[in-house]
C-alpha positions as a printed Julia matrix, in Angstrom:
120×3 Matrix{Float64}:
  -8.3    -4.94   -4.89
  -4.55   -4.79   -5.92
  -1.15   -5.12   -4.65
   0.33   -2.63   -3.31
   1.39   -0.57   -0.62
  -0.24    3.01    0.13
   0.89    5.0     2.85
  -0.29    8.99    3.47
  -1.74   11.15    2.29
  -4.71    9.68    0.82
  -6.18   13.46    0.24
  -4.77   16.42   -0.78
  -6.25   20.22   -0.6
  -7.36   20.05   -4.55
  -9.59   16.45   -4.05
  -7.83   15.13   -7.2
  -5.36   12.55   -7.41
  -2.06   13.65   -6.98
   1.29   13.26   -4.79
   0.19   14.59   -1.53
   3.29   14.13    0.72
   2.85   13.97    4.57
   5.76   15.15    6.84
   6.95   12.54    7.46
   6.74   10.87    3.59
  10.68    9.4     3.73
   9.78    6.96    6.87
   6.35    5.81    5.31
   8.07    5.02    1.82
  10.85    2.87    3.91
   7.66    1.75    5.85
   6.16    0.42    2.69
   9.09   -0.77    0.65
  10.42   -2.96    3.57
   6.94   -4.9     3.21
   7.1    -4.84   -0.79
  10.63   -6.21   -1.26
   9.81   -9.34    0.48
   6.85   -9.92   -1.72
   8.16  -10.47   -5.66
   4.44  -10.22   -7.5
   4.16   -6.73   -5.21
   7.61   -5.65   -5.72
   6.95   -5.7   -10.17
   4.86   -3.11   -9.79
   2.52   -3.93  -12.06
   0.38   -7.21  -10.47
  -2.7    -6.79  -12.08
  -1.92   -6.8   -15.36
  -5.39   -8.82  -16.37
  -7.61   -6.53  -14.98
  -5.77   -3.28  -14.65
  -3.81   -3.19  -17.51
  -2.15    0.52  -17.07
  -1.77   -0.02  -13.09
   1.53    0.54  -12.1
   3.33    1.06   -8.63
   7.15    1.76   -8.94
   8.3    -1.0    -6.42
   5.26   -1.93   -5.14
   4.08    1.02   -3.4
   1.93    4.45   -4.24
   1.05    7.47   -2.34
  -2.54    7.02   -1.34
  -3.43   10.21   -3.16
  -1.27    9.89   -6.13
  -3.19    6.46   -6.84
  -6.96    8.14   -5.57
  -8.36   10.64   -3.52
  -9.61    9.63   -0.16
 -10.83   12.3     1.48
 -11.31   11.34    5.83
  -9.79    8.05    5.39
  -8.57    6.47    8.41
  -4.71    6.17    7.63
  -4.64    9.97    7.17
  -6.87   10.77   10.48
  -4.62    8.32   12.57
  -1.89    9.89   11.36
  -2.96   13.67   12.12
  -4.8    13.47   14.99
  -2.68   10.63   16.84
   0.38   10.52   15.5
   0.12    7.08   14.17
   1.92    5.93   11.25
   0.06    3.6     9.12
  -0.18    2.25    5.96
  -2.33    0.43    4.01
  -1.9    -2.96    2.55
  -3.91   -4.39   -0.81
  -3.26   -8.05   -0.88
  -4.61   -8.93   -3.73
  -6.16   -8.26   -7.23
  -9.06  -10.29   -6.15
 -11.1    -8.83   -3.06
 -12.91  -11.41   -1.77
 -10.12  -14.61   -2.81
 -11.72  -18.28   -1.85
 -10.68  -19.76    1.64
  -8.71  -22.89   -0.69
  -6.56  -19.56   -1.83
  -5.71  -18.22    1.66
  -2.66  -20.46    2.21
  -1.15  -18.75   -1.1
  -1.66  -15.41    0.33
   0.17  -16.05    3.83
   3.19  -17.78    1.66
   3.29  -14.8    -0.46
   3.31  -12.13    2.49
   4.77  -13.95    5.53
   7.87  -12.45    4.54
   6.93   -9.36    4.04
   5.06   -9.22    7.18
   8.13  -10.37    9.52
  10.05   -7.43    7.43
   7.48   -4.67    8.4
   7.44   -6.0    12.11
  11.57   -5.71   12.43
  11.1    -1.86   11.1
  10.33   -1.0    15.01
């Protein structure tokens, strides 16, 4: 897990992590920042600190490919083959957070969610 936005490409031609800008990469870094600003511990850039010490997203967000390669992931087919523009959320440094901590998460992201909705 970590916090941060990713939005495509998560693969590039070489298979190696680096910036592999779709098209459209202006409107999916809006996309993403809109959801990051709203959520402070995302927006730092660097959330993870404990367990990913040299992890850092400028503002919260990464290309997918430019953080690691994903070669067939979903975000990148959806947005090739359908035209759909999405984006993938990481919540948290923790991937599997107890159900006491799930309150925490919605206060840290309603925000941010209500943001990302009004970018329609």
């Amino acid at each position: 897990g970590s916090l941060v936005v990713n939005y495509p490409f998560d693969d590039d031609e070489q298979g190696i992590a680096i910036y592999s800008k779709s098209p459209d990469d202006a409107v999916f870094q809006k996309l993403a920042l809109a959801y990051s600003k709203e959520n402070a511990k995302m927006y730092q850039g660097s959330p993870c600190k404990d367990m990913y010490p040299t992890e850092y997203f400028p503002h919260g967000i990464t290309n997918g490919a430019h953080w690691y390669n994903v070669p067939g992931g979903m975000q990148d087919w959806n947005y090739l083959h359908t035209n759909c523009f999405e984006v993938t959320i990481e919540l948290g440094c923790v991937k599997y957070p107890k159900a006491e901590e799930l309150p925490k998460y919605w206060a840290q992201n309603r925000r941010s969610l209500l943001q990302f909705m009004k970018q329609v």
